[in-house]
LUMTIDREN-486894 format. One record per residue: residue number from 0; x, y, z of N, C-alpha, C, CB in turn. Coordinates in steps of 0.2 Angstrom, whole numbers, plus 5000, padded with zeros to 4 digits. Glycine has a CB too. Layout:
(atom NUM,(X,Y,Z),(X,Y,Z),(X,Y,Z),(X,Y,Z))
...
//
This chain:
(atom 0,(4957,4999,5105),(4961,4995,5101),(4965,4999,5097),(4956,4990,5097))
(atom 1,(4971,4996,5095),(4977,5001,5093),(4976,5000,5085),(4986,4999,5095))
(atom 2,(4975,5006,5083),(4974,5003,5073),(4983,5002,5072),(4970,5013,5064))
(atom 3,(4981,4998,5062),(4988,4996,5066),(4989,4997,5056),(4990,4986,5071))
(atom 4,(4994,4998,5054),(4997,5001,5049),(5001,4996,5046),(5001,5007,5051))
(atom 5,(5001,4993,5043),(5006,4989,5038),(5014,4995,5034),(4999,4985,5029))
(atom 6,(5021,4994,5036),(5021,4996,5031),(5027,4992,5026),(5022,5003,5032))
(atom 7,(5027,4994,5021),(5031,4991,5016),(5037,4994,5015),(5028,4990,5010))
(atom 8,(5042,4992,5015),(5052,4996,5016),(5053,4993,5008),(5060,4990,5027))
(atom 9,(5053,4996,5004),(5056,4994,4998),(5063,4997,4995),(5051,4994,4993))
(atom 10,(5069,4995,4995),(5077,4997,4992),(5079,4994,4987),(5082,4995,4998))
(atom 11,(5083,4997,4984),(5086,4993,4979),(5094,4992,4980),(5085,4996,4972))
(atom 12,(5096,4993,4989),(5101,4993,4992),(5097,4988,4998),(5105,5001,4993))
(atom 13,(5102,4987,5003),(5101,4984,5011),(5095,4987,5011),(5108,4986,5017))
(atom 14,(5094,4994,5013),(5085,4994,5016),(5086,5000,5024),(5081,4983,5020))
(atom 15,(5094,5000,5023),(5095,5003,5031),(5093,5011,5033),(5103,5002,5032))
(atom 16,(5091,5017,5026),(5089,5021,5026),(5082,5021,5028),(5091,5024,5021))
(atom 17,(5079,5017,5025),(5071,5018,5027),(5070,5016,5033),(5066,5013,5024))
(atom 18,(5071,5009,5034),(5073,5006,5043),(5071,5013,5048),(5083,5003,5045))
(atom 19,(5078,5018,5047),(5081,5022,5054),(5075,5028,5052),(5091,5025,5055))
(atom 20,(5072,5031,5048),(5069,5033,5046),(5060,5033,5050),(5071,5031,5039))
(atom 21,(5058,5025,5046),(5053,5022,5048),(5053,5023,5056),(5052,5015,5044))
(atom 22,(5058,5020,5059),(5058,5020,5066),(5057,5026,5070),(5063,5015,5070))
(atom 23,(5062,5033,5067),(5060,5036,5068),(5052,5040,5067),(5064,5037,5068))
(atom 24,(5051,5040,5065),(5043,5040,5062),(5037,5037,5067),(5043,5036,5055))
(atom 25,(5039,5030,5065),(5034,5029,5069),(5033,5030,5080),(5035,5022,5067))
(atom 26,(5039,5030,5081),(5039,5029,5088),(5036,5038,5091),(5048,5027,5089))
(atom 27,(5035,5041,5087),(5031,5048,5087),(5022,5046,5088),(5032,5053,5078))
(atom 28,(5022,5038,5087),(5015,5035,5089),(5013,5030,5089),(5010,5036,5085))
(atom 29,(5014,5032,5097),(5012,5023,5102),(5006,5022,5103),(5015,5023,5111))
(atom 30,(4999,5025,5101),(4994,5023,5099),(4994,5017,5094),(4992,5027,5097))
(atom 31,(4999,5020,5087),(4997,5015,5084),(5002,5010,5084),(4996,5017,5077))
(atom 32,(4998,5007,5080),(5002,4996,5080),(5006,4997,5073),(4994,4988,5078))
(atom 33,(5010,4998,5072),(5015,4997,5064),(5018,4990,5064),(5021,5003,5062))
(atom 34,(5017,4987,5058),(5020,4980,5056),(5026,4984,5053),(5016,4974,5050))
(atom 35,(5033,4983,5054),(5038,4981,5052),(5041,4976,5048),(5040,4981,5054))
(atom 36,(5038,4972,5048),(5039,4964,5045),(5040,4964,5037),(5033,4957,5048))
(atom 37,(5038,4969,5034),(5036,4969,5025),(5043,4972,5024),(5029,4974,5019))
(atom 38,(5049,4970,5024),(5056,4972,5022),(5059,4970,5015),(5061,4969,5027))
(atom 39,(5060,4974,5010),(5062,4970,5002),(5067,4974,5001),(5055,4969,4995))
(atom 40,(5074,4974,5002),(5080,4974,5001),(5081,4971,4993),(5083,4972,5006))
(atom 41,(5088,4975,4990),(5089,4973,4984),(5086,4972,4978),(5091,4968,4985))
(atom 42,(5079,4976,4980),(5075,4975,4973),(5075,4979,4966),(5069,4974,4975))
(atom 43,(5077,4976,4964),(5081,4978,4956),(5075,4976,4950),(5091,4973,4954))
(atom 44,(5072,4971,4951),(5066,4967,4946),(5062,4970,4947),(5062,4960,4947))
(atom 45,(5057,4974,4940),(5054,4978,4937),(5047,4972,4938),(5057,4979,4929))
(atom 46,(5048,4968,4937),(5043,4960,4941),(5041,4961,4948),(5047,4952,4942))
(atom 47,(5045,4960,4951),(5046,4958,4957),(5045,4964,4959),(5051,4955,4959))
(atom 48,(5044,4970,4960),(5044,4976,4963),(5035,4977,4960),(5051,4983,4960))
(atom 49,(5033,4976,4955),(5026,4975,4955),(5022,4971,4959),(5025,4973,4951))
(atom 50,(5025,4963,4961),(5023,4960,4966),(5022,4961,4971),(5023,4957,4966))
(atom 51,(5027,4964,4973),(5028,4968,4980),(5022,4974,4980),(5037,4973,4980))
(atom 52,(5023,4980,4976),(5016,4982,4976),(5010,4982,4974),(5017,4986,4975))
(atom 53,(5009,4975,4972),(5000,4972,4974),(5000,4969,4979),(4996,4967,4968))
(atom 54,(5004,4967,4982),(5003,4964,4989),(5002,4969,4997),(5010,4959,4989))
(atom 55,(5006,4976,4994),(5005,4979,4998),(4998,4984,4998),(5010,4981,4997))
(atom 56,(4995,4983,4994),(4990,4985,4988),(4985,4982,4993),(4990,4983,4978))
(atom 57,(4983,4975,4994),(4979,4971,4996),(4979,4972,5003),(4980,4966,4993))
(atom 58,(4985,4974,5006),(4986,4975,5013),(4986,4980,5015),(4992,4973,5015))
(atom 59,(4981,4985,5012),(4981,4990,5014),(4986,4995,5016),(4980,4990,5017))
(atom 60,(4993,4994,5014),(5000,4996,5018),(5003,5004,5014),(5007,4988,5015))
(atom 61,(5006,5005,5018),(5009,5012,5017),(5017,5010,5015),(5008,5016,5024))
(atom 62,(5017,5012,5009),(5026,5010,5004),(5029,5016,5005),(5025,5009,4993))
(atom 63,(5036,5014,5008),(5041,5017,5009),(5046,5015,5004),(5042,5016,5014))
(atom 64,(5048,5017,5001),(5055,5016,4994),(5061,5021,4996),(5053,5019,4985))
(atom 65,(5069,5018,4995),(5073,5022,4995),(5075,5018,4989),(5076,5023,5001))
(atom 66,(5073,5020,4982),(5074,5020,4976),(5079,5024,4973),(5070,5020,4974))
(atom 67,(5085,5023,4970),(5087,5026,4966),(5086,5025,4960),(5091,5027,4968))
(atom 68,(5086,5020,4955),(5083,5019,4949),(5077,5024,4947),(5081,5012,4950))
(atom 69,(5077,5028,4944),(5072,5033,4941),(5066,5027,4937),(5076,5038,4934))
(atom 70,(5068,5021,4935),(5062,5018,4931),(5059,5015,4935),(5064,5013,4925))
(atom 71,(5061,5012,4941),(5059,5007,4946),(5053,5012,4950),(5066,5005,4951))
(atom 72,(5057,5018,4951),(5054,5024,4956),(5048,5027,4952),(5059,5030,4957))
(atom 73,(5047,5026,4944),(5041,5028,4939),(5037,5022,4943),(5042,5028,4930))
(atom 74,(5040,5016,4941),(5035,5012,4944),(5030,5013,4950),(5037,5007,4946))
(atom 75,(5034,5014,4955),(5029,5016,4962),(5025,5021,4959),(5032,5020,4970))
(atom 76,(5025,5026,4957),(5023,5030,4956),(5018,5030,4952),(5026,5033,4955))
(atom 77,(5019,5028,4945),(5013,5023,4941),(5007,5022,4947),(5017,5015,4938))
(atom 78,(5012,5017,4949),(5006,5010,4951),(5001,5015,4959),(5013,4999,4955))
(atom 79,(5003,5019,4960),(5000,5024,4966),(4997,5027,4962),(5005,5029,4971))
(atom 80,(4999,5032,4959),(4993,5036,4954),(4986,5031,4954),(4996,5039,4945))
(atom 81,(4989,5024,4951),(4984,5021,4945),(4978,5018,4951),(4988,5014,4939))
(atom 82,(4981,5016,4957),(4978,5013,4962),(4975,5015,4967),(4981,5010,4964))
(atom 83,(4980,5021,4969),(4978,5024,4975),(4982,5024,4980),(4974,5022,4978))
(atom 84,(4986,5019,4980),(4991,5016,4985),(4996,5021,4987),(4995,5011,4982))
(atom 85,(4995,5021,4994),(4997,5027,4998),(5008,5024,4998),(4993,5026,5007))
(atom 86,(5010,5029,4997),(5018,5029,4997),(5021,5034,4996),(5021,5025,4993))
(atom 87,(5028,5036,5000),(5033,5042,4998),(5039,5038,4997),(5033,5048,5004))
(atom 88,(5043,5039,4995),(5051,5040,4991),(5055,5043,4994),(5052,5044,4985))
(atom 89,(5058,5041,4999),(5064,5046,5000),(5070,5048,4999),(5064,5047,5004))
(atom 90,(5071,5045,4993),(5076,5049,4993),(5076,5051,4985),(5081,5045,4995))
(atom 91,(5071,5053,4980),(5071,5058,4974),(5069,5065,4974),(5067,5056,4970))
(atom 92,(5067,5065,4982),(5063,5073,4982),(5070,5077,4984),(5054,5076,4988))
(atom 93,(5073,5075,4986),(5081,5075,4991),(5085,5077,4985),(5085,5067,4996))
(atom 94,(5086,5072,4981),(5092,5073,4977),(5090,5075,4971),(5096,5068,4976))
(atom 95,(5084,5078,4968),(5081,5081,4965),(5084,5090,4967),(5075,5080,4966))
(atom 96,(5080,5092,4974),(5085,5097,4976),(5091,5100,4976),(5086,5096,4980))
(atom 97,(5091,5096,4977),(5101,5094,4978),(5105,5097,4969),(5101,5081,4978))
(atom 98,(5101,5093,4965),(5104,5093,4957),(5101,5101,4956),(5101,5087,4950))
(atom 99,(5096,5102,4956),(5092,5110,4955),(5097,5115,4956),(5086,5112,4961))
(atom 100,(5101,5113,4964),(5104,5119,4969),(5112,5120,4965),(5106,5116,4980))
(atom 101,(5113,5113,4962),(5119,5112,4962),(5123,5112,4955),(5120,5106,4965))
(atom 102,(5117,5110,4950),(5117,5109,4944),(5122,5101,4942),(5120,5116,4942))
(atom 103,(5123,5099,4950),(5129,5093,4948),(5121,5086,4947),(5137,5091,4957))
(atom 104,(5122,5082,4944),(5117,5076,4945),(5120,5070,4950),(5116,5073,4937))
(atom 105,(5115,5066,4952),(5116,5061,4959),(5120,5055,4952),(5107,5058,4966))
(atom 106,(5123,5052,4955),(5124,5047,4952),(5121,5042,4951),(5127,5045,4954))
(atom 107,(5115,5039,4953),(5109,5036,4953),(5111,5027,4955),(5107,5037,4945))
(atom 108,(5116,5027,4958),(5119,5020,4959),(5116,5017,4966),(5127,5020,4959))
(atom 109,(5116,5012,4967),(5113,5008,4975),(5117,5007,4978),(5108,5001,4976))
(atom 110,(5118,5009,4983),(5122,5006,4990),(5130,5011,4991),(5125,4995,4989))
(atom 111,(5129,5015,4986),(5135,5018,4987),(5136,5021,4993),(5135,5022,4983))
(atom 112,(5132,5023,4996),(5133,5026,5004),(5140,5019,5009),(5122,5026,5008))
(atom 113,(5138,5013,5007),(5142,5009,5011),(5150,5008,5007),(5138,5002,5012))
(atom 114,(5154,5007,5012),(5160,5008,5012),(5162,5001,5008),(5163,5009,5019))
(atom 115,(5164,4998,5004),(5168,4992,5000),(5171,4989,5005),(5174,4993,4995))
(atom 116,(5169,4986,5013),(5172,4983,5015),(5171,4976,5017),(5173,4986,5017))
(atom 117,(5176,4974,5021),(5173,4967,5023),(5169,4966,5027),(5177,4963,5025))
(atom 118,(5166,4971,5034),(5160,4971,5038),(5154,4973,5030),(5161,4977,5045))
(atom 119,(5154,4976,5027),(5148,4979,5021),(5148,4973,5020),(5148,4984,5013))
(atom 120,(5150,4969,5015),(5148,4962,5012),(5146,4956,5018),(5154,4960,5008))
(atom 121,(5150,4955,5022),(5147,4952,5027),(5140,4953,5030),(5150,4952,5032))
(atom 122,(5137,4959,5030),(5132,4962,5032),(5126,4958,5025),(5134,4971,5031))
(atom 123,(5129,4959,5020),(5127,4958,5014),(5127,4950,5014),(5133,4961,5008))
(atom 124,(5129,4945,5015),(5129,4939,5014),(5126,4937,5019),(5134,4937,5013))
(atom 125,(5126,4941,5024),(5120,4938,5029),(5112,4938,5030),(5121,4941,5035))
(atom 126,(5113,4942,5025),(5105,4944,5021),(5102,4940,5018),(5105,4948,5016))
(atom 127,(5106,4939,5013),(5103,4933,5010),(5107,4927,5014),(5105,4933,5002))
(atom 128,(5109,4924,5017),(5109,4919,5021),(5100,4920,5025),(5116,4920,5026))
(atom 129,(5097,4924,5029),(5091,4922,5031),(5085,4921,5025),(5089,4928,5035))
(atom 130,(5087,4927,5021),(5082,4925,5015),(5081,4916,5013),(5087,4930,5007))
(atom 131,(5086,4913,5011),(5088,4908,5007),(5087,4903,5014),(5096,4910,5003))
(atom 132,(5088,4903,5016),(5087,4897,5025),(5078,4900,5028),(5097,4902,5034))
(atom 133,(5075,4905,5026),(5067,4907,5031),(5062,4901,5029),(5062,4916,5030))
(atom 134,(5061,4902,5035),(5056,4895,5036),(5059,4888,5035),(5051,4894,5031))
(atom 135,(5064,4886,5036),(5066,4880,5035),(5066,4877,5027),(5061,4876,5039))
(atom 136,(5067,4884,5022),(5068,4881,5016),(5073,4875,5017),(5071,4885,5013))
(atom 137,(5079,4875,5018),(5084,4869,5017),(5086,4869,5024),(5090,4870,5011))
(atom 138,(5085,4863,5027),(5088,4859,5031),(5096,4861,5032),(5087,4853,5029))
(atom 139,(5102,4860,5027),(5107,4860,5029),(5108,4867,5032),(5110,4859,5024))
(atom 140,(5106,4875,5031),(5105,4880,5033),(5108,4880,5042),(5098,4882,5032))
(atom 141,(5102,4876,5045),(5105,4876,5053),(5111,4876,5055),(5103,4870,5056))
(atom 142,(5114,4870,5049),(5122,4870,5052),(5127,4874,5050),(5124,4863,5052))
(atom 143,(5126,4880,5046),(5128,4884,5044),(5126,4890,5048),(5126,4883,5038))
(atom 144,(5122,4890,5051),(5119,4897,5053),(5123,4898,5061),(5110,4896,5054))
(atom 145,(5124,4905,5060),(5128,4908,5069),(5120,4906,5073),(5130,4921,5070))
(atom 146,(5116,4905,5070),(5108,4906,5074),(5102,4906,5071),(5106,4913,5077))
(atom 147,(5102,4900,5075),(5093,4897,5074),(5087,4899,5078),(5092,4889,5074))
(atom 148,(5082,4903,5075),(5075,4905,5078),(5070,4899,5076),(5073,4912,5074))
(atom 149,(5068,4897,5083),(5060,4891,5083),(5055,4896,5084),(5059,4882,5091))
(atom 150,(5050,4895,5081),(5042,4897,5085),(5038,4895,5081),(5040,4904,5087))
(atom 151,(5032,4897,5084),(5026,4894,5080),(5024,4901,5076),(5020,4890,5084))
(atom 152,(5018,4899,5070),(5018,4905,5067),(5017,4909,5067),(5017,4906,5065))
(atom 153,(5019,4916,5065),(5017,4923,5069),(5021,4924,5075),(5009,4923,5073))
(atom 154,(5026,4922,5075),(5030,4926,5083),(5035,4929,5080),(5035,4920,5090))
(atom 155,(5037,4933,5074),(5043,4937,5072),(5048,4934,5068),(5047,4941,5077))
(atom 156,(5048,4927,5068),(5054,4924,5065),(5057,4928,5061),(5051,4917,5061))
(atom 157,(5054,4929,5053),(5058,4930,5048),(5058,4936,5049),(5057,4928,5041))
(atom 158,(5055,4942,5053),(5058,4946,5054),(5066,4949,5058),(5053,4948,5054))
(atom 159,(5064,4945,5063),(5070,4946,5068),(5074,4944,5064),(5071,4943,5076))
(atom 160,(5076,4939,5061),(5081,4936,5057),(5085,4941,5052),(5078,4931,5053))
(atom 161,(5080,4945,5049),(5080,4951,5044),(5085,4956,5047),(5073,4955,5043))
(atom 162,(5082,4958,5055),(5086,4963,5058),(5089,4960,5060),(5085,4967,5063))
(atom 163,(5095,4954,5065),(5099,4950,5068),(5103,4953,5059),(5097,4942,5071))
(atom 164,(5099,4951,5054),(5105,4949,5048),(5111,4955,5048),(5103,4948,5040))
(atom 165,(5105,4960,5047),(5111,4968,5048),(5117,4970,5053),(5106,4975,5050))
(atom 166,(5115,4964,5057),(5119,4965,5062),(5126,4959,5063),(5115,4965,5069))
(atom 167,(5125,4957,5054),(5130,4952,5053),(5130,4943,5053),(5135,4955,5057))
(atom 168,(5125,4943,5057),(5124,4937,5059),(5119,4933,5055),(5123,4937,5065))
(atom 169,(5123,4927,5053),(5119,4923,5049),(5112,4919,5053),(5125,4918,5046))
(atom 170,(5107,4919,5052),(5099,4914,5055),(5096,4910,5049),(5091,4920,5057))
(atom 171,(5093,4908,5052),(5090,4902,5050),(5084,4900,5055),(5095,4896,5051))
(atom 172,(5079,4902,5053),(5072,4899,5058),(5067,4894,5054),(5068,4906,5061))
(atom 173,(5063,4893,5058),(5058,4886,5058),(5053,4886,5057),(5058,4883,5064))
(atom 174,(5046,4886,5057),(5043,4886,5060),(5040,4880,5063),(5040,4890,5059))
(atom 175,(5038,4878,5070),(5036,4872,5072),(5029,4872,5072),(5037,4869,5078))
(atom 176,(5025,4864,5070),(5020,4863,5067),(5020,4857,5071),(5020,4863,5060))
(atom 177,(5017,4856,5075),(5013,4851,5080),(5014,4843,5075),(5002,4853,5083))
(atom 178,(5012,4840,5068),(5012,4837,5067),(5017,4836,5060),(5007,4836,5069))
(atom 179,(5022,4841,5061),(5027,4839,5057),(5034,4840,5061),(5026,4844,5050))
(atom 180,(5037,4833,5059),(5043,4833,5061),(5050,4835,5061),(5044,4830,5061))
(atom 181,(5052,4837,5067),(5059,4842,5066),(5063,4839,5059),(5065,4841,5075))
(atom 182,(5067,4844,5060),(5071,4841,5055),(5079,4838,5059),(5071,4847,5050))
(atom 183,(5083,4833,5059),(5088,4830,5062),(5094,4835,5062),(5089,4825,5059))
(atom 184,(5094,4840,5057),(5099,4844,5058),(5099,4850,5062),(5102,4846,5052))
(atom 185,(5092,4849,5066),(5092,4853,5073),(5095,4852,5078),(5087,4853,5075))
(atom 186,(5095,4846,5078),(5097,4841,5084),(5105,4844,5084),(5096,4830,5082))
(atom 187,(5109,4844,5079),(5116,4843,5080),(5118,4852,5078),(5119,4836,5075))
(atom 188,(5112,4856,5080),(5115,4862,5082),(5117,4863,5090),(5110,4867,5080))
(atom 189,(5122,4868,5091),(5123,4869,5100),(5117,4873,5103),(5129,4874,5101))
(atom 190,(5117,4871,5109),(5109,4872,5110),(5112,4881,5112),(5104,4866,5120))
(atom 191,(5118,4882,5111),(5117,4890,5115),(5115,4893,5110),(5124,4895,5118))
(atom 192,(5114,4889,5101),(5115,4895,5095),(5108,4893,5095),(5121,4893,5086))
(atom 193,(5102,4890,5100),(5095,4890,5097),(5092,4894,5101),(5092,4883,5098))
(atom 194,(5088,4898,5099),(5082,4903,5102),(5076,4901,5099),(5084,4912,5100))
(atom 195,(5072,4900,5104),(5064,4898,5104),(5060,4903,5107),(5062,4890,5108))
(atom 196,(5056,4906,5101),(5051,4912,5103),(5044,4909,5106),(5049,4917,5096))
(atom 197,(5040,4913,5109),(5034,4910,5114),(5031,4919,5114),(5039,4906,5124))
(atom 198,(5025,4917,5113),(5020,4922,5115),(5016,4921,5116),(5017,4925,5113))
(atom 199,(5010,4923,5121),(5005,4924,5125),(5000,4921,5117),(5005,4933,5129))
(atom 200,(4997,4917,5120),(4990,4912,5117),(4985,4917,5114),(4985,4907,5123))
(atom 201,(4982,4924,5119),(4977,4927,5118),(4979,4932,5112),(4974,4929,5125))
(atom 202,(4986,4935,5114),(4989,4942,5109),(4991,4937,5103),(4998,4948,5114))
(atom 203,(4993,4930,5102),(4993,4929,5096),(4986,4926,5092),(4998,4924,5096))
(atom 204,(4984,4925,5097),(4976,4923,5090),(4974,4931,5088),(4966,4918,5094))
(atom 205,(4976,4936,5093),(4972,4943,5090),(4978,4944,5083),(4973,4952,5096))
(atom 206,(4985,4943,5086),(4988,4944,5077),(4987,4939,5072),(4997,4944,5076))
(atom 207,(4985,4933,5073),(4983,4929,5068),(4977,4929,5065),(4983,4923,5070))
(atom 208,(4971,4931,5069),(4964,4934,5067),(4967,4941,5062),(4958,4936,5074))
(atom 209,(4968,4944,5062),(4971,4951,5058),(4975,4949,5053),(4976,4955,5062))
(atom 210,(4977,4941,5053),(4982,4943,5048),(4977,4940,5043),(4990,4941,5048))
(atom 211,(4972,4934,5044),(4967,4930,5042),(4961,4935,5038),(4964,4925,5048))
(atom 212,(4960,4942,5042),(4956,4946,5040),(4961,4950,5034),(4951,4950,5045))
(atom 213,(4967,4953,5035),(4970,4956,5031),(4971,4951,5022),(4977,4957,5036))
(atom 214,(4971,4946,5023),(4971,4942,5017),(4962,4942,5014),(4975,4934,5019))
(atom 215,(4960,4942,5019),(4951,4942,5016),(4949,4935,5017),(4951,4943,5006))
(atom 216,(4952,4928,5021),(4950,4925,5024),(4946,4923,5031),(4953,4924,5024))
(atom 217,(4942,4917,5032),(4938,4916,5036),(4943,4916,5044),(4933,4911,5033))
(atom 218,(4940,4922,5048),(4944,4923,5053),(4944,4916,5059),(4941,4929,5056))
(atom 219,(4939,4913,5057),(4937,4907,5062),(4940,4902,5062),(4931,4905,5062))
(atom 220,(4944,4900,5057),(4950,4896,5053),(4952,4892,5060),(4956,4901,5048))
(atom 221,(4953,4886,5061),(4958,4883,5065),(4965,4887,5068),(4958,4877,5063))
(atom 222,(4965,4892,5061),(4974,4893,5061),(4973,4899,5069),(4979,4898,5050))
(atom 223,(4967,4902,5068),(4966,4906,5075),(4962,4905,5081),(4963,4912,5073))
(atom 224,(4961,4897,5082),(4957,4893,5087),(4961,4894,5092),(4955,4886,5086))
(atom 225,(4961,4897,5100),(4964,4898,5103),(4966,4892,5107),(4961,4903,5105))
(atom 226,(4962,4886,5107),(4962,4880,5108),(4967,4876,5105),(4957,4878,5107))
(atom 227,(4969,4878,5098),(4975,4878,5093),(4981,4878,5094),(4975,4881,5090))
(atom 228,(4981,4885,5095),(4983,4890,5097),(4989,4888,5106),(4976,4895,5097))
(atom 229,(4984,4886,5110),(4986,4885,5115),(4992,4876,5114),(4978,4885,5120))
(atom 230,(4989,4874,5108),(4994,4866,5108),(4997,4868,5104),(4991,4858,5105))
(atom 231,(5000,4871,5101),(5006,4873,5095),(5012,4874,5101),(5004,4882,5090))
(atom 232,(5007,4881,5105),(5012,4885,5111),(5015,4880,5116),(5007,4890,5115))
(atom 233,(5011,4872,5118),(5015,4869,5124),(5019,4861,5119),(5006,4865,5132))
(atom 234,(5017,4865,5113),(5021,4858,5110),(5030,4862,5108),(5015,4853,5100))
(atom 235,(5029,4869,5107),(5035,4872,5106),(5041,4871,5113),(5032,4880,5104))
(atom 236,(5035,4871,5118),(5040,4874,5123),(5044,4865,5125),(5035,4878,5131))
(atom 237,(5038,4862,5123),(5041,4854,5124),(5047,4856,5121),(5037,4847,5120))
(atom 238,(5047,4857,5114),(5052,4855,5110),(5059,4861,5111),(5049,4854,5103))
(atom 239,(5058,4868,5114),(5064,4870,5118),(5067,4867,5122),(5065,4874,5120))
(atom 240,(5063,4864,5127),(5066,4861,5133),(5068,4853,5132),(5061,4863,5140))
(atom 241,(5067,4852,5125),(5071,4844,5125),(5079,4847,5121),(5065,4836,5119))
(atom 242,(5077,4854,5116),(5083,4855,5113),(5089,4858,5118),(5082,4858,5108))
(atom 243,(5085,4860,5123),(5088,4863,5130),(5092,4871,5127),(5095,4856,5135))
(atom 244,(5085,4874,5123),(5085,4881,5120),(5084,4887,5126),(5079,4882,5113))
(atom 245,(5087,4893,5120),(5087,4899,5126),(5079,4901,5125),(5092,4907,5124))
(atom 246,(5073,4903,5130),(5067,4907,5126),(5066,4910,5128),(5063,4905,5124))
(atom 247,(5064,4915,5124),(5063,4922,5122),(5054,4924,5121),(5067,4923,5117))
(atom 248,(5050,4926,5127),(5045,4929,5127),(5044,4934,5121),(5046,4931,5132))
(atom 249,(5042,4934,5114),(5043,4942,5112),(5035,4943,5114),(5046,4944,5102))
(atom 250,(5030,4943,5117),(5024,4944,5120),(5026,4953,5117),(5023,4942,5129))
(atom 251,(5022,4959,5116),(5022,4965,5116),(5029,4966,5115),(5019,4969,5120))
(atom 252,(5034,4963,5111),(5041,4965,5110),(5042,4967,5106),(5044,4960,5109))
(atom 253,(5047,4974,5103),(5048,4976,5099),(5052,4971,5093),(5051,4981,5101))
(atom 254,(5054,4971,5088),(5059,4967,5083),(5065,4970,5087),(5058,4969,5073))
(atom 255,(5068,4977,5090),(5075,4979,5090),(5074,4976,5097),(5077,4987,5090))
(atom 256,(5068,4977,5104),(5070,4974,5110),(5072,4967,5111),(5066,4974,5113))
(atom 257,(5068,4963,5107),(5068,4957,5107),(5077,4954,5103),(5061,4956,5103))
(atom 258,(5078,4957,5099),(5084,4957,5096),(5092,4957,5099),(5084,4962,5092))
(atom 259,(5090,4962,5102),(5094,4965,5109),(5096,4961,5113),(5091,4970,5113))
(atom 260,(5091,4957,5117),(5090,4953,5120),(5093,4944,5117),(5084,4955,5120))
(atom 261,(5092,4944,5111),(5097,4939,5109),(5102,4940,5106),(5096,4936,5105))
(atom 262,(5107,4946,5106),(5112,4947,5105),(5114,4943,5113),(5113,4955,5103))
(atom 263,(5112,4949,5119),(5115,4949,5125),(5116,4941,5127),(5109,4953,5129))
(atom 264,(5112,4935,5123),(5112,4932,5126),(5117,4927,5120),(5106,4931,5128))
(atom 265,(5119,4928,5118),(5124,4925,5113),(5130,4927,5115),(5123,4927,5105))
(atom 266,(5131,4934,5117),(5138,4936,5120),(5138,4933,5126),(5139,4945,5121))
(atom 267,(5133,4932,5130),(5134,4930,5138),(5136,4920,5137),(5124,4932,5143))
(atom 268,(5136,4919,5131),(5134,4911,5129),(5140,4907,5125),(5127,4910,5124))
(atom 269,(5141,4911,5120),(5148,4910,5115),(5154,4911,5117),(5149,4912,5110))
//
């Protein structure tokens, strides 16, 4: 069985340094299982960057930050010493260097690396478009969105959304729930802007039992009955094939393969 690594991508810009970073990193070990899914862009709250790292705290997870803020960046650092909580920075041991060699000081600002343009902000607004639309917060969202993601829980939703967003495009996803009803402003999306995810019954109750033990919950929970499990999965596929949606296996799918794959199929569709 593959041990599997939580890690946590914290910025106080987009997030896109840790990302290329992390991937590369990880992909040096196809043994292990890494979650990518803990992505917190934009985070500037001295609050909120605490809740972020007790959550990571509880998850076992390994914190990545590309902080520039010095007070924010005490914080990790604080809260690791005080806890234990495994995390590296990368970007203060760099520009630390950097001021030593040079005597010049970094500027300490976020996002300056991107260009003031209209692809940056777009990028930018599509961010928070998934943010603000995951999970079916507001209904209007669908018809707003370049792309709506269905599945049931645990198939990547808010994360693929996350990566799709960097790539400019506005999401909106769902999740379906056997006895709660669609929402009507599904219906009057185009079925080429709908992508319904589907995974194998057996590899999702192993991620659902994991994530049930990862919170400290009782693993046996209906939410991981494979019997469950198996009626979520034939009530989804009902409901792609009445919306007459693209679907997308992500079974052992990367977030980028699987992504790729819905790009490909939005160019081949729009």
């Amino acid at each position: 069985m593959k041990k599997s690594v939580p890690l946590y991508m914290i910025s106080d810009s987009v997030g896109e340094t840790s990302l290329k970073l992390v991937n590369a990193v990880t992909a040096q070990f196809p043994t292990v299982e890494f979650d990518l899914s803990y992505r917190f862009p934009f985070t500037k709250d001295e609050t909120e960057l605490r809740n972020i790292l007790g959550d990571a705290l509880k998850d076992s997870a390994v914190v990545v930050t590309t902080l520039v803020s010095d007070n924010l960046s005490q914080i990790v650092s604080d809260f690791g010493e005080r806890t234990g909580l495994q995390y590296i920075n990368l970007m203060a041991p760099f520009m630390d260097i950097v001021h030593q060699k040079t005597g010049v000081a970094p500027l300490k600002q976020a996002g300056v690396v991107h260009k003031l343009n209209k692809e940056y902000f777009d990028r930018v607004a599509a961010i928070e478009f998934a943010v603000k639309y995951d999970d079916g917060k507001d209904a209007k969202g669908f018809l707003e969105a370049d792309l709506v993601l269905l599945g049931i829980s645990r198939t990547s939703k808010t994360p693929l959304s996350m990566y799709l967003a960097n790539s400019r495009l506005k999401v909106a996803n769902l999740p379906l729930i056997p006895e709660v009803p669609l929402p009507e402003q599904i219906k009057n999306v185009p079925k080429e802007k709908i992508i319904g995810l589907v995974i194998e019954p057996d590899v999702q109750q192993k991620i659902r039992t994991n994530r049930l033990a990862s919170l400290g919950l009782d693993e046996n929970s209906r939410y991981a009955n494979i019997d469950r499990i198996k009626e979520e999965v034939d009530y989804a596929l009902g409901i792609y094939d009445e919306l007459g949606a693209f679907t997308l296996d992500v079974t052992n799918k990367s977030i980028e393969e699987a992504a790729t794959l819905i790009c490909e199929h939005l160019d081949n569709s729009l």
